[in-house]
VMD Tcl script that builds the backbone (N, CA, C; Angstrom):
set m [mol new atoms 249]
animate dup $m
set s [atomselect $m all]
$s set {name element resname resid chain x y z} {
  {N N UNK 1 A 17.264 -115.341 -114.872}
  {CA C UNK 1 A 16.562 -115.638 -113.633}
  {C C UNK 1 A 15.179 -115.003 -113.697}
  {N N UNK 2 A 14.100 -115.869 -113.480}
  {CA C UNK 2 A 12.967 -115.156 -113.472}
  {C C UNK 2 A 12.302 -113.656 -112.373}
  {N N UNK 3 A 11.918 -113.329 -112.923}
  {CA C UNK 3 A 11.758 -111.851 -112.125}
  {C C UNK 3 A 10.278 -112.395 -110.863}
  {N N UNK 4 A 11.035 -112.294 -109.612}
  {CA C UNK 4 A 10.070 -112.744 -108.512}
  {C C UNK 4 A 8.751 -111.585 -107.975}
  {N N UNK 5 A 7.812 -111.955 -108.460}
  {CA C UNK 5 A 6.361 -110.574 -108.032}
  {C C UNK 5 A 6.163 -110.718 -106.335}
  {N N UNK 6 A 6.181 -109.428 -106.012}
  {CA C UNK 6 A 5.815 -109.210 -104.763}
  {C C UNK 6 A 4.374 -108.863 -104.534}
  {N N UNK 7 A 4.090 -110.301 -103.535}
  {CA C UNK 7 A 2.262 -109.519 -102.999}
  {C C UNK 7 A 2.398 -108.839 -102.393}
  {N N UNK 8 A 3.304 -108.470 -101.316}
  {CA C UNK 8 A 3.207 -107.163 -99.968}
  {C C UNK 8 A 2.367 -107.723 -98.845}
  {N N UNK 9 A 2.296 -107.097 -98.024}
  {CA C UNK 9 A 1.577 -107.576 -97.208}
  {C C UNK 9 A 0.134 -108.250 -96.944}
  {N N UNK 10 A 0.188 -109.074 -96.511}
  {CA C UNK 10 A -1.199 -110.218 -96.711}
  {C C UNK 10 A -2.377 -109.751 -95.843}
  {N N UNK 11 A -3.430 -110.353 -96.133}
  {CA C UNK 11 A -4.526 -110.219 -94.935}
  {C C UNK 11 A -3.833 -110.605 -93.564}
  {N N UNK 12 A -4.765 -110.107 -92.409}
  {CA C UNK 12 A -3.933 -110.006 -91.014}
  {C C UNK 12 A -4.491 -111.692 -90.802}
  {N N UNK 13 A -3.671 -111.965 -89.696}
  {CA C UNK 13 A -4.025 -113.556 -89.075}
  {C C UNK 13 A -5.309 -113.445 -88.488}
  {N N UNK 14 A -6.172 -112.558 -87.941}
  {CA C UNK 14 A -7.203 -111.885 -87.610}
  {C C UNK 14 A -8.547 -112.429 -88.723}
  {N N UNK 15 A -7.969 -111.827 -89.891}
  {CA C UNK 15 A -8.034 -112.369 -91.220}
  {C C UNK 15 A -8.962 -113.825 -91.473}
  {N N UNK 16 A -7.723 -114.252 -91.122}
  {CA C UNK 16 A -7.642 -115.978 -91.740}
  {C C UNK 16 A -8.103 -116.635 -90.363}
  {N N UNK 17 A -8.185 -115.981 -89.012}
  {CA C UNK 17 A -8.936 -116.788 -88.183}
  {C C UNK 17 A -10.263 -116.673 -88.255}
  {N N UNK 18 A -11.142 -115.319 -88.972}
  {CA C UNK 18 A -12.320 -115.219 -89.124}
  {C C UNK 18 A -12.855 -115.994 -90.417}
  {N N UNK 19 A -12.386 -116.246 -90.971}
  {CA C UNK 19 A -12.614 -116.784 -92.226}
  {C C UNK 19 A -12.357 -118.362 -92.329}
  {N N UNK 20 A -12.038 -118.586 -91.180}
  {CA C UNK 20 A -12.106 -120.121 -90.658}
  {C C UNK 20 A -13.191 -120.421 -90.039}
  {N N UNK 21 A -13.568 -119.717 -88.915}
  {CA C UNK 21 A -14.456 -119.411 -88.318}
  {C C UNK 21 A -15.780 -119.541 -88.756}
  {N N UNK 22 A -15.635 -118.727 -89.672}
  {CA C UNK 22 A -16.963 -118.968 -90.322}
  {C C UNK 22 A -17.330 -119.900 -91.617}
  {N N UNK 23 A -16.416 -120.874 -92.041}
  {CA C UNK 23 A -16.194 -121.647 -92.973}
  {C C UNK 23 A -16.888 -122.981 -91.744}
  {N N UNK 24 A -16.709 -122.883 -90.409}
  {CA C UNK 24 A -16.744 -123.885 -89.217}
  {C C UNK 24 A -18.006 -123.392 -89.267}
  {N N UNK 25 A -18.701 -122.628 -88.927}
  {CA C UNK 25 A -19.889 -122.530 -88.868}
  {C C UNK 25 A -20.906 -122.260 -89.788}
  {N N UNK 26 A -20.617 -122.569 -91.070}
  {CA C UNK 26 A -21.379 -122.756 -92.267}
  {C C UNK 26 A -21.641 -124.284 -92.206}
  {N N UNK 27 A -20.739 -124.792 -92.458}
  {CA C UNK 27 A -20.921 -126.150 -91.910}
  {C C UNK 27 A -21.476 -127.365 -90.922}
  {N N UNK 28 A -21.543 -126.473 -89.361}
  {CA C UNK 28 A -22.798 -126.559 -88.581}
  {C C UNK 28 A -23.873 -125.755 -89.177}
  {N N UNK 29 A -24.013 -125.058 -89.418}
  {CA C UNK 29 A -25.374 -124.742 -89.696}
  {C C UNK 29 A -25.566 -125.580 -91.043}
  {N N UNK 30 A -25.153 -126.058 -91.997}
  {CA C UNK 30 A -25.031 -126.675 -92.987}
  {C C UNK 30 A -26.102 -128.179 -92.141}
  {N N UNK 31 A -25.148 -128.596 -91.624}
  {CA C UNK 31 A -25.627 -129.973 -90.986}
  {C C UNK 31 A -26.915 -130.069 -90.128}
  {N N UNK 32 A -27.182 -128.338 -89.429}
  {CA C UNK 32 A -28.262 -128.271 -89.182}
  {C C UNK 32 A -29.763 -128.473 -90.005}
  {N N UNK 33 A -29.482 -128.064 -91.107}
  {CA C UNK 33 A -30.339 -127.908 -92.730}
  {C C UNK 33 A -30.504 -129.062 -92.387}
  {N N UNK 34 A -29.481 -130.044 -92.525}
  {CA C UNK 34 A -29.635 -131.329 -93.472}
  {C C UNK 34 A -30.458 -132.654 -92.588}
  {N N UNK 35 A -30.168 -131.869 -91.210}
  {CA C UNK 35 A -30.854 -132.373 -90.511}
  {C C UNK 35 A -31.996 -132.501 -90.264}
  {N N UNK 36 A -32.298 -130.953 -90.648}
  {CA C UNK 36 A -34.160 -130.363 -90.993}
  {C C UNK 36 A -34.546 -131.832 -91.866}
  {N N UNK 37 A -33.691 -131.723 -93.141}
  {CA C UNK 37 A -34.269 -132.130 -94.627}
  {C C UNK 37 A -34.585 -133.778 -94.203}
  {N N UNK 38 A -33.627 -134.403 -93.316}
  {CA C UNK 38 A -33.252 -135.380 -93.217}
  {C C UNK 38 A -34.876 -136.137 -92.234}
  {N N UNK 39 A -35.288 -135.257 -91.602}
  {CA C UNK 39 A -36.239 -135.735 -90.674}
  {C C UNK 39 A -37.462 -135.306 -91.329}
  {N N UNK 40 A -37.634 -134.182 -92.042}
  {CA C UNK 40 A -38.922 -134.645 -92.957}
  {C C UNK 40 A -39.249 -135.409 -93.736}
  {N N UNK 41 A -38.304 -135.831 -94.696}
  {CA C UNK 41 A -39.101 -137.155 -95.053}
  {C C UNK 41 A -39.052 -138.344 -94.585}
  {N N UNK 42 A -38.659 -138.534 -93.512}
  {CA C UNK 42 A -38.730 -139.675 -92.926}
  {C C UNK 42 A -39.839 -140.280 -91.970}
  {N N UNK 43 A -40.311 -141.396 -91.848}
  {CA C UNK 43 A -40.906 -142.116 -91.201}
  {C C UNK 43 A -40.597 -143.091 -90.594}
  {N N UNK 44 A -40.495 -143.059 -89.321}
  {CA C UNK 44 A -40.160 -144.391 -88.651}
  {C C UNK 44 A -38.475 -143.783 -87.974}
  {N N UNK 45 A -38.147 -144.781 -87.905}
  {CA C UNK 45 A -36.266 -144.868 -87.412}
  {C C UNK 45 A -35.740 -144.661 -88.785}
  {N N UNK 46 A -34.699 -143.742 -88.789}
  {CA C UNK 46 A -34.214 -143.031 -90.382}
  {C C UNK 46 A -33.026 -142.728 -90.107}
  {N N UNK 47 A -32.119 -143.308 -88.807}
  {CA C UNK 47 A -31.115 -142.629 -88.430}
  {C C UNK 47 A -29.797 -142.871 -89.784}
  {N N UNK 48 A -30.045 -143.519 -90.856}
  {CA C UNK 48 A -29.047 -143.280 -91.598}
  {C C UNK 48 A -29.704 -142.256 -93.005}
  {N N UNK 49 A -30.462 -142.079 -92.805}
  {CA C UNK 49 A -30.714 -141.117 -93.902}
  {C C UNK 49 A -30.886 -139.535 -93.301}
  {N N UNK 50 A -30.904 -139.710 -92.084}
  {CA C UNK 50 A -30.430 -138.428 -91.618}
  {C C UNK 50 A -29.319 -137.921 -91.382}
  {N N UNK 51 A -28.186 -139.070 -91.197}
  {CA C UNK 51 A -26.850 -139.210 -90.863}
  {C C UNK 51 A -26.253 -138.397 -92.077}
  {N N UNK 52 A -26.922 -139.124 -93.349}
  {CA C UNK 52 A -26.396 -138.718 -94.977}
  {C C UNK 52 A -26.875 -137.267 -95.159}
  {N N UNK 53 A -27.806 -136.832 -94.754}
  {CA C UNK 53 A -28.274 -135.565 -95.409}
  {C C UNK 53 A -27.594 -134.495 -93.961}
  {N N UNK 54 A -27.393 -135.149 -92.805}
  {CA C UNK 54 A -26.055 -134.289 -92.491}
  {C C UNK 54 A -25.000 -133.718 -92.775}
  {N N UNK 55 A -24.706 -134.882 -93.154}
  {CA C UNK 55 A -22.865 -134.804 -93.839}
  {C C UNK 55 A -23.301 -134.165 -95.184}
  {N N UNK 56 A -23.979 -134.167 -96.000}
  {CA C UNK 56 A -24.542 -133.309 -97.362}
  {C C UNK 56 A -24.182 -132.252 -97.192}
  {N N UNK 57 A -25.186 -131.814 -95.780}
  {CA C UNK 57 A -25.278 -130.292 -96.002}
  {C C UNK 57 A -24.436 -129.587 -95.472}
  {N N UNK 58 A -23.712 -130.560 -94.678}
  {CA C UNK 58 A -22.162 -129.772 -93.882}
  {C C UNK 58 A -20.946 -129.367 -94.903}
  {N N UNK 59 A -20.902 -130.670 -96.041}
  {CA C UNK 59 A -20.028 -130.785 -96.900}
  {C C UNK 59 A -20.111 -129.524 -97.828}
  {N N UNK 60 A -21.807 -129.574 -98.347}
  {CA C UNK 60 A -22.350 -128.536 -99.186}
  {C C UNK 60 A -21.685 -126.738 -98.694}
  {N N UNK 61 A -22.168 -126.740 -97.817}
  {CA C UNK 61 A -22.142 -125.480 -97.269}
  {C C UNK 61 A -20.916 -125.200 -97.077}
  {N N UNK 62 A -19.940 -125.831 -96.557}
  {CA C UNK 62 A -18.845 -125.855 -95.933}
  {C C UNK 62 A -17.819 -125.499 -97.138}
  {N N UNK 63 A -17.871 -125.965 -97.989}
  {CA C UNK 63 A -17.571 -126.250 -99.191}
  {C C UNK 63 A -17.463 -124.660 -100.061}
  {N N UNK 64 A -18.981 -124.115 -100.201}
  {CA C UNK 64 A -19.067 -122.973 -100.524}
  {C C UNK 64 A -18.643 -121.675 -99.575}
  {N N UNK 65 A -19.077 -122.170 -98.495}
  {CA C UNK 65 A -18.234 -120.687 -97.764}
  {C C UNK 65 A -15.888 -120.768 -97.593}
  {N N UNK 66 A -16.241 -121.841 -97.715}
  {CA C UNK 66 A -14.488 -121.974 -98.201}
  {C C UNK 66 A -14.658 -121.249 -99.265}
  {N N UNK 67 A -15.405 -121.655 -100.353}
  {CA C UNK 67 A -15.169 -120.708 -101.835}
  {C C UNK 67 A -14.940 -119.493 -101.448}
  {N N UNK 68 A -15.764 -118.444 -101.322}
  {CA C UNK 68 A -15.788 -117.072 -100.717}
  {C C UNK 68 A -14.925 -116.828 -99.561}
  {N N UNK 69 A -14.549 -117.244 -99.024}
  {CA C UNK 69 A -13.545 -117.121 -98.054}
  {C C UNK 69 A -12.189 -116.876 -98.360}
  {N N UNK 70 A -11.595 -117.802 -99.266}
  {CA C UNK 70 A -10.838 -117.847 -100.562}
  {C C UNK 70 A -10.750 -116.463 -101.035}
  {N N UNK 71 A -11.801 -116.223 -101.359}
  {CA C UNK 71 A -11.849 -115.152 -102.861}
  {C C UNK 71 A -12.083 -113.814 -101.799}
  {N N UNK 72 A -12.764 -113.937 -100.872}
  {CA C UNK 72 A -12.169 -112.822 -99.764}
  {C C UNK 72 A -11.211 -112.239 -99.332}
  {N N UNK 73 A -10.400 -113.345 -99.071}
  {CA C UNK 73 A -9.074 -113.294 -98.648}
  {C C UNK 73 A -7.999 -112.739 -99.670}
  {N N UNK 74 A -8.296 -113.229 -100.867}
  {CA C UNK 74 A -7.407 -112.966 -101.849}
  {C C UNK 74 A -7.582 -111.535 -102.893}
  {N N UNK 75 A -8.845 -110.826 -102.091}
  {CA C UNK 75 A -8.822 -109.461 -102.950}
  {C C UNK 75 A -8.517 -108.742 -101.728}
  {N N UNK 76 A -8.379 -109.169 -100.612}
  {CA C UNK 76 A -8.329 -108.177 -99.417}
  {C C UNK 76 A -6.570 -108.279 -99.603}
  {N N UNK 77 A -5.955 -109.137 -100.025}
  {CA C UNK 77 A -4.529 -109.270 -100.404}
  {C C UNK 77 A -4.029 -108.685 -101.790}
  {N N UNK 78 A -4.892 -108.413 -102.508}
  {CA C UNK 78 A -4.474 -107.690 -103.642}
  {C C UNK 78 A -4.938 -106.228 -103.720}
  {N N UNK 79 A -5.786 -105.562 -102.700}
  {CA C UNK 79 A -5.964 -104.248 -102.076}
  {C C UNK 79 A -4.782 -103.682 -101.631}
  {N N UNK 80 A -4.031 -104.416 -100.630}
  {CA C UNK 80 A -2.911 -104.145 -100.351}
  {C C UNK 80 A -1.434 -104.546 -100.631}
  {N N UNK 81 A -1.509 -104.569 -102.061}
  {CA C UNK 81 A -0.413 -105.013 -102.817}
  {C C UNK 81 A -0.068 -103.698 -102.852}
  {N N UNK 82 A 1.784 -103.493 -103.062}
  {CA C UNK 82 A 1.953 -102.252 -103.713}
  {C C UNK 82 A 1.752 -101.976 -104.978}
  {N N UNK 83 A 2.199 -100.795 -105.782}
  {CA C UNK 83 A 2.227 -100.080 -106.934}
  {C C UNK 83 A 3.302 -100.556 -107.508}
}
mol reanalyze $m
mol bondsrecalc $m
mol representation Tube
mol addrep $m
């Protein structure tokens, strides 16, 4: 039978609600960017090329603070692993 590893106790739910949190608001602010990006080069009515460089930068951002969030979570869980 394989020998089962214990993580011990995990990051708190506290934790994983802040780290949502701010994965949600990387992403607005993400879309905010893209919105910047989206209306400078445009001229005229552009509402789909602003639409796109929304969703870019929401995806973009959103994307990367999941990364770190992740890797946050998972050394703050191996801090409190036992011996």
């Amino acid at each position: 039978m394989p020998e089962t590893f214990d993580t011990g106790p995990g990051p708190s739910r506290r934790a994983f609600f802040l780290a949502y949190a701010c994965v949600v608001a990387a992403g607005f602010i993400g879309a905010v960017i893209g919105y910047g990006w989206g209306e400078i080069g445009c001229d005229g009515s552009c509402t789909t090329q602003v639409a796109v460089s929304m969703a870019f930068g929401a995806i973009i951002s959103a994307v990367g603070a999941g990364v770190v969030a992740v890797l946050v979570l998972r050394a703050m869980a191996e801090w409190r692993r036992p011996q």
